[in-house]
N, C-alpha and C positions, 0 to 999 in steps of 0.2 A: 560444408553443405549440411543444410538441415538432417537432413534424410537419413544420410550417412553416418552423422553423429550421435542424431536417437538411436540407428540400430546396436551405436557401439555406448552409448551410455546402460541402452539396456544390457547388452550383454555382460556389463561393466555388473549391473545390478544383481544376474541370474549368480556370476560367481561370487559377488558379496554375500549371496544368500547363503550359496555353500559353506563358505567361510563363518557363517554367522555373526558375521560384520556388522550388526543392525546400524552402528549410526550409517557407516556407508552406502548401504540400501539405502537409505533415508535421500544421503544426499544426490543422490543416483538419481531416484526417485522427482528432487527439490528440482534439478537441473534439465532431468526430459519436462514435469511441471513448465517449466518457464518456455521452452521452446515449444512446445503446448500450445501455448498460450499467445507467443507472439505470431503464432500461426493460426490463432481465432479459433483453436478445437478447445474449447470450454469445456467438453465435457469430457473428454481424455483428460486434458487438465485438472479436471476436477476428482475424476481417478486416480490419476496419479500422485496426487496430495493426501485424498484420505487414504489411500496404502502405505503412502508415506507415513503418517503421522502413527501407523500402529508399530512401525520401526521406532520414530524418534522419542514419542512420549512415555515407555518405560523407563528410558536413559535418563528423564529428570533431566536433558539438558536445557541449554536458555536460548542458544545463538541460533538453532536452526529451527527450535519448534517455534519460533517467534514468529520466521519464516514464511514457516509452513498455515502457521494460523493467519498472517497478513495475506498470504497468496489467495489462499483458500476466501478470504474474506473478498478479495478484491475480483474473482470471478465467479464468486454471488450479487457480488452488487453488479456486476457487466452482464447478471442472464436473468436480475431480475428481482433477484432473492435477498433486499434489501434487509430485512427483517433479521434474516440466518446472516448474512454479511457482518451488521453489526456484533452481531454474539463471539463471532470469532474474532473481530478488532478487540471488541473488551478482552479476549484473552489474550491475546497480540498485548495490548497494553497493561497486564498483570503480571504478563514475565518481563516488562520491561521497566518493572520498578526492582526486579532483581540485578540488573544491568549493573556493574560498578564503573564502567565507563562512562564520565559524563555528557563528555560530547554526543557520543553515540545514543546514550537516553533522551536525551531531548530530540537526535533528529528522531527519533522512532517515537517519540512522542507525539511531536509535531505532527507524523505523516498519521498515526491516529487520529489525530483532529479533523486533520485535513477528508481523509477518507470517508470516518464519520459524518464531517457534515456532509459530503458529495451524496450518501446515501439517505443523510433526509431532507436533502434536496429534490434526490429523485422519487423518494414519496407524497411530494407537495408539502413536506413540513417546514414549511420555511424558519419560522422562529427560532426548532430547535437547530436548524441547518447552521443560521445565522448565529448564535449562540457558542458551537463549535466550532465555527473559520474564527470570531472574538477571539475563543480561548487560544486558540493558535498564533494568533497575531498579538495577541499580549503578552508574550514571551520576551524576557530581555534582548534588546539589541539583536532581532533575530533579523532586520532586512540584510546585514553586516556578518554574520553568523552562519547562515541558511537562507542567502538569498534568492534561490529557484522555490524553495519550499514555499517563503514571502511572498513571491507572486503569486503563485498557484494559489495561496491561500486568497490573497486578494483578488486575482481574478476569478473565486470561487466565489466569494462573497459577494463582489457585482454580478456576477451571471446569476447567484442567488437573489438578490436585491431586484434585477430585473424581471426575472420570472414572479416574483410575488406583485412587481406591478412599480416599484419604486424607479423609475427610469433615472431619474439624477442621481441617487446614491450611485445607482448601478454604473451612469459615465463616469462618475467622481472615481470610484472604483477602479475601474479600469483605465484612468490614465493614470493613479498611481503605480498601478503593475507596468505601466508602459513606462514610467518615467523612469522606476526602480530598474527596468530592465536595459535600458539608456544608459544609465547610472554604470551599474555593473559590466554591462557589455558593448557598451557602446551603440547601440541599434537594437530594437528589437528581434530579436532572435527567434521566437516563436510565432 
């Protein structure tokens, strides 16, 4: 249960404090964040990340303040704050050329693309929106690779496509995500 959990994450965090735990506070912190969040309080959420972040970023680590800057990013762009969303993906994607894991760099590449354009989408900047889901879907063999990312990029780029007025790219679009998603799962899924 929700409820139940936040109270025991936090408490999780009050005694990490004591211990002077900082990455664990962090992740304490990472983890009430997310339920936060799937429970629509944006702005607790959005608390709970920047406290976060004064635990994780002396640590110089990569894995969790990557995180914490894509979270942070992704409930600026959901309240609004398209502008401050992006600044935090760009540093989202500067520690993720630190990454030695390959695999793992590209998805987190990818999902910077992907993100970035959603947010100059929702500024009506179509070109550069459209310019970002490209960069993403130019990726090697990424339908084969990262195929939920694939679509989401592609049905990013038609719902882009249509909002600027292009309605044919925008079906063309969208039945590729549908065929892709066929493909891989047999039925559309989503």
């Amino acid at each position: 249960k929700n409820d139940s959990s936040f109270y025991y994450y936090h408490k999780s965090k009050n005694i990490s404090i004591l211990l002077k735990d900082s990455l664990e506070v962090a992740r304490r912190l990472l983890s009430m964040s997310n339920m936060q969040s799937n429970e629509r309080d944006f702005l607790g959420c959005e608390i709970s990340l920047i406290e976060g972040l004064k635990y994780i970023e002396p640590l110089n680590e990569i894995r969790y303040t990557a995180s914490f800057y894509n979270n942070l990013g992704l409930i600026l762009s959901e309240t609004g704050r398209q502008k401050e969303a992006r600044a935090y993906y760009e540093k989202f994607f500067e520690l993720n050329k630190q990454k030695l894991d390959k695999h793992s760099k590209n998805r987190s590449n990818l999902n910077y693309y992907l993100n970035v354009a959603l947010t100059y989408n929702r500024d009506k900047e179509y070109k550069k929106s459209i310019a970002f889901f490209k960069k993403g879907l130019a990726f090697d063999n990424i339908e084969y690779k990262f195929p939920k990312i694939y679509q989401l990029l592609q049905e990013g780029l038609a719902d882009t496509y249509y909002d600027s007025g292009s309605k044919e790219k925008a079906l063309k679009g969208f039945y590729i995500a549908l065929k892709s998603k066929e493909k891989h799962y047999g039925y559309s899924r989503w």
